[in-house]
C-alpha positions in Angstrom: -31.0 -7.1 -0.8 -33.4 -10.1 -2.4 -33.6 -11.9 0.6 -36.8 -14.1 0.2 -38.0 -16.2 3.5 -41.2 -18.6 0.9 -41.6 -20.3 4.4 -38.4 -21.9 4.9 -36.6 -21.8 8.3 -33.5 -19.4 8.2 -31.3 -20.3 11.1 -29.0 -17.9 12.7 -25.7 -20.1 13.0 -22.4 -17.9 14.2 -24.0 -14.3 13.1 -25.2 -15.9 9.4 -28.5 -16.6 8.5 -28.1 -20.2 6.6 -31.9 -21.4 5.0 -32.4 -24.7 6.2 -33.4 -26.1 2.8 -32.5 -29.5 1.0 -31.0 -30.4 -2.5 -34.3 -30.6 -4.3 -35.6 -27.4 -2.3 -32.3 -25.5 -3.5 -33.2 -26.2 -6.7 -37.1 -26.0 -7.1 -35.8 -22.3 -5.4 -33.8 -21.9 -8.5 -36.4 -22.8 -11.0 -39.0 -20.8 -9.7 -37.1 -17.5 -9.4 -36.5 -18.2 -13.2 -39.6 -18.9 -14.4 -41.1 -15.8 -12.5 -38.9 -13.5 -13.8 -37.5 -12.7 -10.3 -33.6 -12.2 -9.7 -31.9 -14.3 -6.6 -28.3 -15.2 -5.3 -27.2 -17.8 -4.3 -24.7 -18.1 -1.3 -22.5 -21.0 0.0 -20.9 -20.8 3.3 -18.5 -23.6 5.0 -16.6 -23.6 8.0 -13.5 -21.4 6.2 -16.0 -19.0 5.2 -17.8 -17.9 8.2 -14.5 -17.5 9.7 -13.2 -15.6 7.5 -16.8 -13.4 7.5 -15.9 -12.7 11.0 -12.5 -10.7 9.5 -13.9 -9.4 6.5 -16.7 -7.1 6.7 -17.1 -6.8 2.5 -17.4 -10.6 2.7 -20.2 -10.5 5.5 -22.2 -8.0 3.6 -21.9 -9.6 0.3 -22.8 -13.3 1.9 -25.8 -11.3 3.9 -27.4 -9.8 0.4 -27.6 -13.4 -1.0 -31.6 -14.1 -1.5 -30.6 -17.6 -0.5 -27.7 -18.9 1.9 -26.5 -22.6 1.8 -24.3 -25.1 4.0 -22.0 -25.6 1.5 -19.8 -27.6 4.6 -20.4 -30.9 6.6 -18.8 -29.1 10.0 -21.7 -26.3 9.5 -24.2 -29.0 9.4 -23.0 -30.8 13.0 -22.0 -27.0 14.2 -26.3 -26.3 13.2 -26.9 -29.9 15.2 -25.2 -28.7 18.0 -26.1 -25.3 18.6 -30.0 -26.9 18.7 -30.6 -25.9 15.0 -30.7 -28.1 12.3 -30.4 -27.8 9.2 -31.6 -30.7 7.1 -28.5 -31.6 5.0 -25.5 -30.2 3.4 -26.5 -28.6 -0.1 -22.6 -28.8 -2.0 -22.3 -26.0 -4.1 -20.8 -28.6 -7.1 -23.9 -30.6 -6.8 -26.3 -27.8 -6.7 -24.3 -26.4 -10.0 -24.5 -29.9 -11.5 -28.1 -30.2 -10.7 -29.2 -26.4 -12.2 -27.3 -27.5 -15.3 -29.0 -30.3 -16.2 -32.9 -28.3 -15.3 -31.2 -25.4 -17.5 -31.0 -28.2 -20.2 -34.7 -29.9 -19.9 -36.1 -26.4 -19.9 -34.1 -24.3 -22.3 -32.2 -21.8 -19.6 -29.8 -19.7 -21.0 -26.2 -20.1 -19.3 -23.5 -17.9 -18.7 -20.4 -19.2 -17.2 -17.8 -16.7 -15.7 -14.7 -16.9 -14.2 -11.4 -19.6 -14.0 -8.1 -19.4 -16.6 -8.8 -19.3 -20.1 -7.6 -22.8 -20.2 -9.3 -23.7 -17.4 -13.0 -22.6 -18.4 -12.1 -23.9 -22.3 -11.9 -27.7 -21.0 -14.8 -26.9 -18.7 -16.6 -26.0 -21.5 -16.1 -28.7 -23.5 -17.0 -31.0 -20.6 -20.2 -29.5 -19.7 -21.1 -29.8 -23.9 -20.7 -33.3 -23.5 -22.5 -34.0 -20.6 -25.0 -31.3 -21.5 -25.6 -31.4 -25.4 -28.9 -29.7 -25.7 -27.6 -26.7 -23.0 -28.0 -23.3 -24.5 -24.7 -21.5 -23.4 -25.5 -17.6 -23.8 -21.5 -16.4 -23.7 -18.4 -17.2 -21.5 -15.3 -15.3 -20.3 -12.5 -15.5 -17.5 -12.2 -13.6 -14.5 -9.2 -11.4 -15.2 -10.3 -8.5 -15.6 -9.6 -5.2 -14.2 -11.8 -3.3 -11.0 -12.4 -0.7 -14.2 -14.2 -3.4 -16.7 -16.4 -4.9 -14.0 -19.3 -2.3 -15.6 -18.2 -3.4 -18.9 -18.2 -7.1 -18.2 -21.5 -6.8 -16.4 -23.0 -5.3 -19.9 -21.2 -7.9 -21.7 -23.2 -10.7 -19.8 -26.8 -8.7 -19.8 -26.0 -8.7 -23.9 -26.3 -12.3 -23.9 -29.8 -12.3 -21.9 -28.6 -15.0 -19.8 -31.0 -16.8 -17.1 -28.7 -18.5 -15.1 -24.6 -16.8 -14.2 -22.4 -19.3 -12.7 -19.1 -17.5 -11.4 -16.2 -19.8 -11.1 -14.0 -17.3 -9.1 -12.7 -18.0 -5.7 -13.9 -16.4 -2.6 -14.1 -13.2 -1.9 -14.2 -12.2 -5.6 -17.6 -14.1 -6.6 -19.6 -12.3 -3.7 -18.0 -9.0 -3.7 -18.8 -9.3 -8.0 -22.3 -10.8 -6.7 -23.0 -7.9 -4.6 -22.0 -5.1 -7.0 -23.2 -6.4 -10.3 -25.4 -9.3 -10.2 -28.8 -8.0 -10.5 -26.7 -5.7 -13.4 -26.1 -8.8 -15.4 -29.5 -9.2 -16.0 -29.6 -12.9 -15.1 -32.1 -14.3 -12.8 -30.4 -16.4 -10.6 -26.4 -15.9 -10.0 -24.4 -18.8 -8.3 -21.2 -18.4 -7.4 -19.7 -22.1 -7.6 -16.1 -21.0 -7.0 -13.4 -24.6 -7.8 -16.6 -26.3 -9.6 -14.8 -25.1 -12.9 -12.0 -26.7 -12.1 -13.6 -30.2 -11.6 -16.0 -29.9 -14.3 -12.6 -29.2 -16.4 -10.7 -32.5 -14.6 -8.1 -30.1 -13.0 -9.1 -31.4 -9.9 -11.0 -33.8 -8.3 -13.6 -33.9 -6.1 -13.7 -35.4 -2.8 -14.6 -39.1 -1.9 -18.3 -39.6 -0.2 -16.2 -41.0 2.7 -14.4 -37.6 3.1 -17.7 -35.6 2.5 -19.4 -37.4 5.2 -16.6 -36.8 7.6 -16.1 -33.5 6.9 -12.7 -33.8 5.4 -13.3 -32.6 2.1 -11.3 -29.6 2.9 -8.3 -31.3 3.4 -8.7 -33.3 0.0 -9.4 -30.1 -1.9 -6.1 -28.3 -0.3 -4.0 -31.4 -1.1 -5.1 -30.7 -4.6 -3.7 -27.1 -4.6 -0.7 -27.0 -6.1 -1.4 -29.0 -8.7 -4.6 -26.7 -9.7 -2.0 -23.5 -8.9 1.2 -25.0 -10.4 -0.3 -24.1 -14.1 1.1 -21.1 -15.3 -0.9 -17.8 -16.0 -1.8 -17.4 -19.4 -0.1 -15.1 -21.9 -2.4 -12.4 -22.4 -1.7 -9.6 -24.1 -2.4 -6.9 -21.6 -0.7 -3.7 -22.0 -0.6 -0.1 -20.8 0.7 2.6 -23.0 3.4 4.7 -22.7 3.2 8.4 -23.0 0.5 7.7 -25.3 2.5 5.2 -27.9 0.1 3.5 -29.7 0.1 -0.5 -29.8 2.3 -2.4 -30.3 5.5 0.2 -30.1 8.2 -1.4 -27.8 7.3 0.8 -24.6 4.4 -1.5 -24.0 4.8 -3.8 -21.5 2.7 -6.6 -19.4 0.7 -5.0 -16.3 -1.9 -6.8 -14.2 -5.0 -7.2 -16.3 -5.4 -3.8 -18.2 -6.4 -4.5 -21.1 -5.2 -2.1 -23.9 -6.3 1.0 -22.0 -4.0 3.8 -20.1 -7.1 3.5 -16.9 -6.6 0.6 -14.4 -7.5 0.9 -10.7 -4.8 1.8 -8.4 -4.7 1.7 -5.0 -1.6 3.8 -2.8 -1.4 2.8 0.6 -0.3 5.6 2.7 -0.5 9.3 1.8 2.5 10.9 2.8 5.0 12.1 1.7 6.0 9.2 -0.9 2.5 8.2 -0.9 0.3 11.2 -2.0 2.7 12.4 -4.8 2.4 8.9 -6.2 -1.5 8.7 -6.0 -2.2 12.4 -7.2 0.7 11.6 -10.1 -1.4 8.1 -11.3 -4.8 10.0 -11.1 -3.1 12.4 -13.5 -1.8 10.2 -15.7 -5.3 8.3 -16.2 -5.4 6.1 -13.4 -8.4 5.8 -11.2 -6.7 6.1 -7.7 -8.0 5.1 -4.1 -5.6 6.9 -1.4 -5.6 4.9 1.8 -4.4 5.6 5.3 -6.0 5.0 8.7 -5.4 8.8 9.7 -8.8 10.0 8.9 -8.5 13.6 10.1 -5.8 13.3 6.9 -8.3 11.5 4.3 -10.8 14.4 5.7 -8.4 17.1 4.7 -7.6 15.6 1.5 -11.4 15.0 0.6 -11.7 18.7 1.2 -8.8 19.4 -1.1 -6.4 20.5 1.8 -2.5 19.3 0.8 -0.7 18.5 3.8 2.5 18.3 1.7 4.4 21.2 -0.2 5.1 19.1 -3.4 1.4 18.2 -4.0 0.0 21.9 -4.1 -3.9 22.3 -3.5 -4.7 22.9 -6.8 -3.6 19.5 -8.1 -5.4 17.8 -5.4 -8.6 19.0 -5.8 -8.4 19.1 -9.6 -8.0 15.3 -9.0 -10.4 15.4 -6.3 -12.8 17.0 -7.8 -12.4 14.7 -11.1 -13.1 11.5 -8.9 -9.6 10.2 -10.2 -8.6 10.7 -6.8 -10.6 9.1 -3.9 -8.8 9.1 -0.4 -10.7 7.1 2.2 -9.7 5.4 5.2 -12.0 2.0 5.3 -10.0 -0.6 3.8 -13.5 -2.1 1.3 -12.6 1.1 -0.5 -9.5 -0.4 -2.0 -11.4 -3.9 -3.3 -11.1 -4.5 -7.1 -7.4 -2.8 -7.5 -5.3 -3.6 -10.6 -2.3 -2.3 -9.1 -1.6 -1.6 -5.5 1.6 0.4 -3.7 2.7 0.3 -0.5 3.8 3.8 0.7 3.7 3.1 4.4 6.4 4.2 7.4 8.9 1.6 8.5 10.3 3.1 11.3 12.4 1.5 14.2 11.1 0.5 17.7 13.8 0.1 20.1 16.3 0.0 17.4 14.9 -2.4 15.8 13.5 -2.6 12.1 9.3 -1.9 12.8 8.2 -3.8 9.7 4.4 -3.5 11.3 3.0 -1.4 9.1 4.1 -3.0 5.9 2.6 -6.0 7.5 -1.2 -4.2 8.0 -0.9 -2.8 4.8 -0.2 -6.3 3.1 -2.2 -8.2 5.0 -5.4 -5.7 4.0 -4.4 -6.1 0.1 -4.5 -10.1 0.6 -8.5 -9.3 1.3 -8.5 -7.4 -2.0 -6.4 -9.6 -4.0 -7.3 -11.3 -7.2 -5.7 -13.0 -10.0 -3.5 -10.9 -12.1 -2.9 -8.2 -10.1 0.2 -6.1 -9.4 1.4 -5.3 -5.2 4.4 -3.0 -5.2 6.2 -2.3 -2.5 7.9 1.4 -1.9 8.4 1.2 1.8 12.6 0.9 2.5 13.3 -2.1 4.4 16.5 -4.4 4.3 17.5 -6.5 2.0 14.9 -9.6 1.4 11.7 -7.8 2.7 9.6 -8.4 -0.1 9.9 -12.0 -0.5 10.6 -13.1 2.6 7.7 -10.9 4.3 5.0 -9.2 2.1 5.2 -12.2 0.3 4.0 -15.1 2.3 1.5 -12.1 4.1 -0.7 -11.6 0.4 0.0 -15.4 -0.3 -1.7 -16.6 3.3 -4.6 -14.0 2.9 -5.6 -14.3 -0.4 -5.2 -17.7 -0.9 -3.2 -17.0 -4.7 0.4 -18.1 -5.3 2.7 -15.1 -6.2 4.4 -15.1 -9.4 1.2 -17.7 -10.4 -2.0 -16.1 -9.7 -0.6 -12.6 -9.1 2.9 -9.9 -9.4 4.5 -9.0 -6.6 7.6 -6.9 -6.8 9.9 -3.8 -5.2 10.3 0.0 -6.3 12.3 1.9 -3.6 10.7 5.5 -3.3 13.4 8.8 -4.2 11.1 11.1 -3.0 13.4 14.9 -2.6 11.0 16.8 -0.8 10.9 20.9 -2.1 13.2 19.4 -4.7 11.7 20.8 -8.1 14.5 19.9 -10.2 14.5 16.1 -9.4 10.6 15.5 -8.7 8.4 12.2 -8.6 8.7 12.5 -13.0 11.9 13.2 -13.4 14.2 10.9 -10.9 14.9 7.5 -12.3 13.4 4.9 -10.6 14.3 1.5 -10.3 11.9 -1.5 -10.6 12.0 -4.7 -9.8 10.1 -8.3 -9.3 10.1 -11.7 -7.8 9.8 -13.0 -11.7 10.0 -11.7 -15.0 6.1 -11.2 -15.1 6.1 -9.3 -12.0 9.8 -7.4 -13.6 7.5 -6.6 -16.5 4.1 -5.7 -14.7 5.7 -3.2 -12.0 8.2 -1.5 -15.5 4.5 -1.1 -16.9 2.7 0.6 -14.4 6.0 2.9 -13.6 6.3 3.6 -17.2 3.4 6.1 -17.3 4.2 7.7 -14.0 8.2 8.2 -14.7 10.1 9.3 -17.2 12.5 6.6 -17.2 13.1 3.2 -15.1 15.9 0.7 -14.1 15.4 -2.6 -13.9 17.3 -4.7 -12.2 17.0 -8.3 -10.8 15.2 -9.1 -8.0 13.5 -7.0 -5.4 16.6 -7.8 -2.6 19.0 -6.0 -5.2 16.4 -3.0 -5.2 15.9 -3.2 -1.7 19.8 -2.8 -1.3 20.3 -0.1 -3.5 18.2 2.3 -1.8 20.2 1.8 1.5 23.4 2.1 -0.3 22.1 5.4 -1.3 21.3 6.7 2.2 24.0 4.8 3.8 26.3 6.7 1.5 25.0 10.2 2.4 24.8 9.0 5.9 28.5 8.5 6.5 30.0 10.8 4.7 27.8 13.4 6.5 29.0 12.0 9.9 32.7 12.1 8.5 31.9 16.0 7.8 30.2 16.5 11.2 33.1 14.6 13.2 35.5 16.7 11.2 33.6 20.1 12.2 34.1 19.1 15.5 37.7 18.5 15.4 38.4 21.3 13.1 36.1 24.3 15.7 38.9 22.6 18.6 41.8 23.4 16.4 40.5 26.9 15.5 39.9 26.4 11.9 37.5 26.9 9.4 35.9 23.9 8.2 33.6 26.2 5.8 36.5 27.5 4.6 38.2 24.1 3.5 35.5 22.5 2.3 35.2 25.2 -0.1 38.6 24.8 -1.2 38.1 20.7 -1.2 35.0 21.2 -3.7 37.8 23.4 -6.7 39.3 19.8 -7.3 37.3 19.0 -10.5 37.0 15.0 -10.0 36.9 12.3 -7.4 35.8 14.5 -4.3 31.4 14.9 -3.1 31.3 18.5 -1.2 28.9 17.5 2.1 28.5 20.0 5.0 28.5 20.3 8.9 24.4 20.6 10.2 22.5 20.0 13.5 22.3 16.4 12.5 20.2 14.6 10.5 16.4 14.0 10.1 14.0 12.2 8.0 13.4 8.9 7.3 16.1 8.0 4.6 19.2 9.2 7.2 18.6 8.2 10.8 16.5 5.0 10.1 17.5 3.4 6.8 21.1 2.3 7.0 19.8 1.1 10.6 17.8 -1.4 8.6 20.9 -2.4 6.8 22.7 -2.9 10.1 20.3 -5.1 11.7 20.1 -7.3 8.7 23.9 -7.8 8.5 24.4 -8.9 11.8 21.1 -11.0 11.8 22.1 -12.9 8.7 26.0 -13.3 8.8 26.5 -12.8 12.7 28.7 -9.4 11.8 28.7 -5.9 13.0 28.2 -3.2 10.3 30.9 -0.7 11.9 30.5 1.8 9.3 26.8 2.2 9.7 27.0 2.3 13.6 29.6 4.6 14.2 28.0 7.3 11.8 24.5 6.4 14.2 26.6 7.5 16.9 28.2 10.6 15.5 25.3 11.9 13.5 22.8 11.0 16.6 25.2 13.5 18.8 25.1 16.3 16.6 22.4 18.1 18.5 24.1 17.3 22.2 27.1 19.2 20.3 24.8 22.3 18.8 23.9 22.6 22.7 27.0 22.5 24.2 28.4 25.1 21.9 25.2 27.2 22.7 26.4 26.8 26.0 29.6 27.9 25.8 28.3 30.7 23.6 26.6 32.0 26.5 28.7 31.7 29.0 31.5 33.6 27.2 28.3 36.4 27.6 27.8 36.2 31.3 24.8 34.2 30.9 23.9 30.6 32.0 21.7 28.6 29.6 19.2 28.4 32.6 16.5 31.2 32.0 17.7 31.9 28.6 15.5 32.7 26.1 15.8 30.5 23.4 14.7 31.1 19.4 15.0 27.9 17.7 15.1 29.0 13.4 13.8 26.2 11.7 11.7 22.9 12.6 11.6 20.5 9.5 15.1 18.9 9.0 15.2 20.1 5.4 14.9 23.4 3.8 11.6 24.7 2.6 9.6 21.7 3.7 7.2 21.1 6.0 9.0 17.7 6.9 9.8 17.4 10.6 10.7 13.7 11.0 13.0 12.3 13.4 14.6 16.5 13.2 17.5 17.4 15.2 15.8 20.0 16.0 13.1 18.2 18.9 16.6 16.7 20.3 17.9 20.3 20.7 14.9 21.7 22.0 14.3 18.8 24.7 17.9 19.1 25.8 17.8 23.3 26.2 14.0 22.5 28.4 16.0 20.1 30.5 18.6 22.9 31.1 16.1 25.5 32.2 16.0 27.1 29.1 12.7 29.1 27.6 12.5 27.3 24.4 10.6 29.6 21.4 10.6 27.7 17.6 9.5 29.7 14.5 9.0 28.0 11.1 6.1 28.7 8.5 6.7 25.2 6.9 5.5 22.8 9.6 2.1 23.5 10.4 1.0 20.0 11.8 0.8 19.5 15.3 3.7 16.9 16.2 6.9 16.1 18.3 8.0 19.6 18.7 5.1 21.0 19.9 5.3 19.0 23.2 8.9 20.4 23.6 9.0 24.3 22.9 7.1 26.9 25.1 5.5 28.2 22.1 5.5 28.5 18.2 5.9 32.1 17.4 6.1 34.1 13.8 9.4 35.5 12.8 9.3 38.9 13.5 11.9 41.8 14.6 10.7 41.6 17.8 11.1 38.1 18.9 14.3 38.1 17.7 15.2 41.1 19.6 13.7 39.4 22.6 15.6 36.0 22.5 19.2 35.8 24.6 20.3 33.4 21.6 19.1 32.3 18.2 19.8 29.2 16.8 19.4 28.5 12.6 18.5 24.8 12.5 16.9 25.1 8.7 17.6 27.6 6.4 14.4 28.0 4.9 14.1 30.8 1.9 11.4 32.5 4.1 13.7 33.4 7.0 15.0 36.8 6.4 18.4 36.5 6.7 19.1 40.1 7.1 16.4 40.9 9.9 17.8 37.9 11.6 21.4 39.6 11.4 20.3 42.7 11.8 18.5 42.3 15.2 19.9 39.3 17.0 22.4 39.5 19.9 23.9 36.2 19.1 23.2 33.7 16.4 24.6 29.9 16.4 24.5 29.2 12.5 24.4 25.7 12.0 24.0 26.3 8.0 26.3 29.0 7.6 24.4 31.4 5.6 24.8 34.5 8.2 27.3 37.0 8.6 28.5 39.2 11.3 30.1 39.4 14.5 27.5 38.0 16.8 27.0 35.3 14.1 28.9 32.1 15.1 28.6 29.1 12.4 28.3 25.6 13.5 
């Protein structure tokens, strides 16, 4: 903090503390801090800004360190007038830089401009050497660079022993830079004059006094947008390695701004079970990672090294931990200054309908954080379209930057197997895509160090697509298998048996099995999403998809009623029963107990009157379940002696199969791995 009150009024106007100083005050401000060796920053707030203030708390902060804050913004003036008061006049940011140029050239300032396209800050260069002949310009650079080279370009500018730093980023970037490194820089006073490049260069122009006097110069400077955002993004030559190839081998590609070098900073947005394989993967590879999510009993328990999910074991965490490649948090400042972001968040349905309302917090938190030449990815499954008829306009409305122009955006569905070891995060192709080649090219980069191979393809609605075709195809065909178990247990054969015999034909035939219905995320929800898209876009019902719902959703209704039966035939009414539910996550030897038949099953043997125990060593977080059952118990001889019934939801490799045989009365096997005549598959 370098606030400095010298006897000048500082007015609290809509919780910021403006100095009520004029042009020449400004200035003589300037000089002075300069010529006594004392550092200052300078702030500019308008209307926009304190509004936006109010939203950002990394904004406030940064704007609250300044050693001097100034109306930049006719309405702040009249809002100062109003509110009883005033400040003396607005002090325009492009007039205060103008004026601090031309005392930089009477007295022999050093200058360092930062900030603006290469293009951009050449002709702005060139202007400000005619206007300003005798100006001694210490060093210049643009502002794309990565989170990772902020130390490096603050050392870069304290080489050149500037006095004066002029940043000619947009807003939030020049105060959150401000705030970290200014003092760093070594220059005495640091002004962040954001679009002032850009009229200095005669990209744009600036207001008429009529419009400034009237407060309108806001809606000049926005009619001047795209034209100042229609240039394309220079060519740089930015690359990431692959597996260590050196430059200039084919495998490098275009990311984001990461210059030559394996390290940019990442930022994954939600750590489950997509999310924190991702994160601890990119912190392995080299990355320095920031792992968000708003669960902060999770972020605590990752901080501590605690893994919550069976293919990131605790060792690998807290090595990364430990390293600070890997820094969880759940306060969204903690992911300013990303390279490359990835959004890892649920989309699950409400009502039946696609929930899309956590990809929308997520984005809308990045568009805080974005800056130029960055890279968003988005891993969430959605329908068809999501990325650029969503996330896009959400980072484009709160950043302020043009996709495709100022930053990538682009789509790489998640293939996340959980307790799969064969087919991991490394080893399962994954598919990339983006809005435009650049985007293409930036989201194949960042992917090509974490995989082992990618597919590229498009645009992000084909990627979107082919994850649901992927689910959509399991999805049926499993419904097809559990519809045909049903009709096959009715005509007293074994559908075991003839899917084994099916499987001998060597081509065109996919074994899938009976189960207790299907869990997850990829199953029950996905091809839902698919559905809902179909018949919002071309009016049309996607049969397929909804008579599979309807099958597959009934599964556990049909694992109860053949429990009841099962019973019965036993002399005993489901009412009173003991119950011993086998198995809690929907797949084997994972802790994953989304949307799992096996909360349906238990809900429907409590509404029967049934004693409901559940066993499984996987799924230690509290959840759904838990509200359900009587109790979680440990698998032990004795509880399974106790229970009237078992039921094997999941066959996990730490149930023993043969204790389970051995000292059950009657097992439902809805996996058919038991044997014996109390053992009754599905």
């Amino acid at each position: 903090m370098n606030r400095e009150a010298a006897g000048v009024a500082r007015h609290q106007l809509l919780g910021v503390s403006v100095d009520a100083l004029v042009m020449n005050q400004a200035v003589r401000r300037c000089t002075d801090a300069v010529d006594q060796g004392r550092y200052l920053s300078v702030g500019m707030v308008n209307a926009a800004k304190i509004v936006a203030m109010r939203e950002d708390d990394l904004l406030r902060g940064a704007v609250a360190g300044c050693g001097m804050v100034l109306a930049d913004g006719q309405s702040v003036v009249w809002a100062s007038q109003l509110l009883g008061l005033p400040l003396p006049e607005r002090v325009a940011g492009i007039d205060l830089f103008l004026a601090l140029l031309g005392e930089a050239s009477r007295r022999g300032y050093r200058v360092y401009f930062l900030g603006a396209r290469p293009d951009t800050l050449r002709r702005m260069l060139a202007e400000v050497e005619r206007r300003y002949p005798d100006l001694i310009v210490a060093g210049a650079r643009d502002g794309y660079f990565t989170g990772a080279q902020e130390p490096e370009v603050a050392a870069e500018i304290r080489r050149s022993r500037p006095d004066l730093l002029f940043i000619g980023m947009s807003s939030p970037h020049k105060e959150l830079f401000t705030a970290a490194w200014g003092e760093q820089t070594g220059a005495r006073v640091v002004h962040g004059v954001g679009g002032s490049f850009d009229i200095l260069a005669g990209l744009t122009r600036r207001a008429p006094l009529w419009w400034q006097r009237h407060g309108l110069e806001w809606l000049y400077r926005a009619s001047q947008e795209p034209v100042r955002l229609g240039l394309p993004l220079p060519e740089h030559q930015y690359v990431i390695h692959d597996h260590g190839r050196p430059p200039g081998d084919d495998a490098s590609l275009a990311v984001g701004r990461t210059r030559g070098s394996t390290v940019s900073a990442v930022v994954v947005v939600g750590l489950g079970y997509v999310g924190l394989p991702l994160a601890i993967r990119a912190a392995e590879v080299g990355h320095r990672v920031v792992g968000y999510d708003t669960d902060s009993v999770r972020v605590k328990a990752l901080d501590a090294g605690e893994s919550y999910i069976e293919d990131v074991p605790a060792s690998r965490l807290a090595a990364m931990v430990d390293s600070g490649a890997f820094r969880p948090s759940a306060e969204p400042r903690a992911c300013a200054g990303f390279d490359v972001a990835v959004i890892t968040v649920p989309t699950p349905l409400r009502d039946g309908l696609p929930d899309l309302t956590h990809i929308e917090a997520a984005a809308r938190m990045l568009a805080r954080f974005l800056r130029p030449g960055a890279t968003v990815i988005v891993e969430s499954t959605s329908y068809p379209g999501t990325t650029q008829e969503q996330v896009l306009p959400w980072l484009e409305d709160g950043s302020g930057l043009i996709a495709g122009t100022d930053f990538h955006l682009g789509y790489s569905p998640e293939r996340i197997d959980p307790g799969n070891d064969t087919w991991t995060l490394t080893s399962t192709p994954k598919i990339v895509s983006g809005i435009d080649a650049g985007s293409l090219a930036a989201v194949q980069a960042f992917y090509s160090g974490i995989v082992d191979q990618s597919v590229p393809v498009s645009a992000p609605s084909v990627a979107e697509l082919a994850k649901i075709i992927e689910n959509t195809f399991r999805h049926v065909n499993i419904a097809l298998i559990n519809e045909l178990a049903m009709f096959a247990h009715d005509l007293r054969i074994d559908i075991w048996e003839a899917i084994d015999a099916a499987s001998t034909k060597p081509f065109g035939f996919m074994p899938f099995t009976p189960g207790p219905g299907v869990g997850g995320h990829c199953l029950p929800i996905d091809p839902c999403y698919l559905s809902w898209r179909v018949e919002r876009a071309l009016g049309q019902s996607f049969r397929f998809v909804e008579l599979a719902n309807d099958i597959n959703s009934h599964m556990p209704d049909y694992v109860v009623r053949r429990l009841m039966l099962a019973l019965n035939g036993r002399g005993r009414p489901v009412s009173g029963s003991r119950i011993l539910l086998l198995g809690l996550a929907y797949k084997k030897n994972t802790g994953d107990a989304r949307e799992s038949p096996a909360v349906r099953i238990a809900q429907l043997l409590k509404g029967m009157g049934a004693e409901v125990m559940a066993a499984d060593p996987h799924v230690v977080e509290f959840g759904p379940i838990d509200a359900v059952v009587d109790e979680r118990v440990t698998l032990t001889a004795a509880e399974i002696s106790r229970a009237d019934a078992v039921v094997l939801v999941t066959n996990h490799d730490a149930f023993d199969l043969d204790e389970i045989g051995k000292y059950a009365s009657y097992v439902l096997d809805c996996r058919r791995v038991l044997s014996g005549d109390q053992v009754e598959a599905l």
